[in-house]
Kinemage of the C-alpha trace (Angstrom):
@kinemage 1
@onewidth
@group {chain A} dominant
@subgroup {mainchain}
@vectorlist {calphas} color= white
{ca unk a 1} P 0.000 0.000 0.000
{ca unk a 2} L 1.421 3.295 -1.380
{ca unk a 3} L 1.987 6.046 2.022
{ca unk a 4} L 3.299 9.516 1.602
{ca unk a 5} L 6.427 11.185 2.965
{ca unk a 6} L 3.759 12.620 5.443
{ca unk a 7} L 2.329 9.830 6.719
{ca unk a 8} L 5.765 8.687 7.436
{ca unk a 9} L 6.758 11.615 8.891
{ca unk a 10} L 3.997 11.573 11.396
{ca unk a 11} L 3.811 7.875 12.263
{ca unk a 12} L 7.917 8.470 13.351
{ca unk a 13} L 6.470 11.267 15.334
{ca unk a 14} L 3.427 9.669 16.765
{ca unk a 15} L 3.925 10.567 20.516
{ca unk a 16} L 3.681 14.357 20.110
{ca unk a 17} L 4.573 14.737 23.556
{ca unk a 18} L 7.830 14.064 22.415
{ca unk a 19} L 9.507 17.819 22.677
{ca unk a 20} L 12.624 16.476 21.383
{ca unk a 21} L 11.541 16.409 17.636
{ca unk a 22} L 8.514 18.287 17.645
{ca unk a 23} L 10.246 21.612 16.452
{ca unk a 24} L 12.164 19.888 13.764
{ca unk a 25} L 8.583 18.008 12.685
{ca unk a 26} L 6.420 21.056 12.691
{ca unk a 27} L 9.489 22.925 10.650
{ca unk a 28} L 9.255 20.612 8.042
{ca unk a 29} L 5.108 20.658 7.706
{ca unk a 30} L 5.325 24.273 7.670
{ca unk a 31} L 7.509 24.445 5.037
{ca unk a 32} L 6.924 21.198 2.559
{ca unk a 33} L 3.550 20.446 3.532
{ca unk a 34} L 1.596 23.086 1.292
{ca unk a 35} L -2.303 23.389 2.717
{ca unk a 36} L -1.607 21.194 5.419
{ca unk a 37} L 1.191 23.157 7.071
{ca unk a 38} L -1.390 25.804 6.653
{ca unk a 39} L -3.696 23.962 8.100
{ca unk a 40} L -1.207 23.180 11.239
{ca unk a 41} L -0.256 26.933 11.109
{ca unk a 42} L -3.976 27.885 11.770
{ca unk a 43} L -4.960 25.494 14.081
{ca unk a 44} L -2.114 26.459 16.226
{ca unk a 45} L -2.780 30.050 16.284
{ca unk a 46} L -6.412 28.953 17.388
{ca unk a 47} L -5.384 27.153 20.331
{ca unk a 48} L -2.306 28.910 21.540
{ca unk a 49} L -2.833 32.280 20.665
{ca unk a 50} L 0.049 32.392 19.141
{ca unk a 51} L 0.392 35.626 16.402
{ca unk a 52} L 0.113 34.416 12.442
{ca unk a 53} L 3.137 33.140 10.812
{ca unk a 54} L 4.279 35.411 8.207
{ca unk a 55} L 5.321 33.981 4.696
């Protein structure tokens, strides 16, 4: 069964309570992960607050 780089990405990730190599993770969805990572960007501005990511 075909997977995508994603899918990988996030079943090595899994346990997001992992702080280690969340950073590194997120870096690479915002960057390669076109309307996902914007999706991700969004939803963490909803919950945390946080300001918008600039382009």
């Amino acid at each position: 069964m075909p997977v995508t780089w994603q899918q990988v990405l996030l079943e090595y990730q899994r346990d997001w309570s992992r702080k280690a190599t969340y950073d590194a993770v997120m870096d690479l969805v915002h960057e390669h992960s076109g309307a996902y990572g914007m999706g991700v960007d969004y939803a963490y501005t909803m919950v945390h607050g946080a300001p918008e990511r600039k382009a």
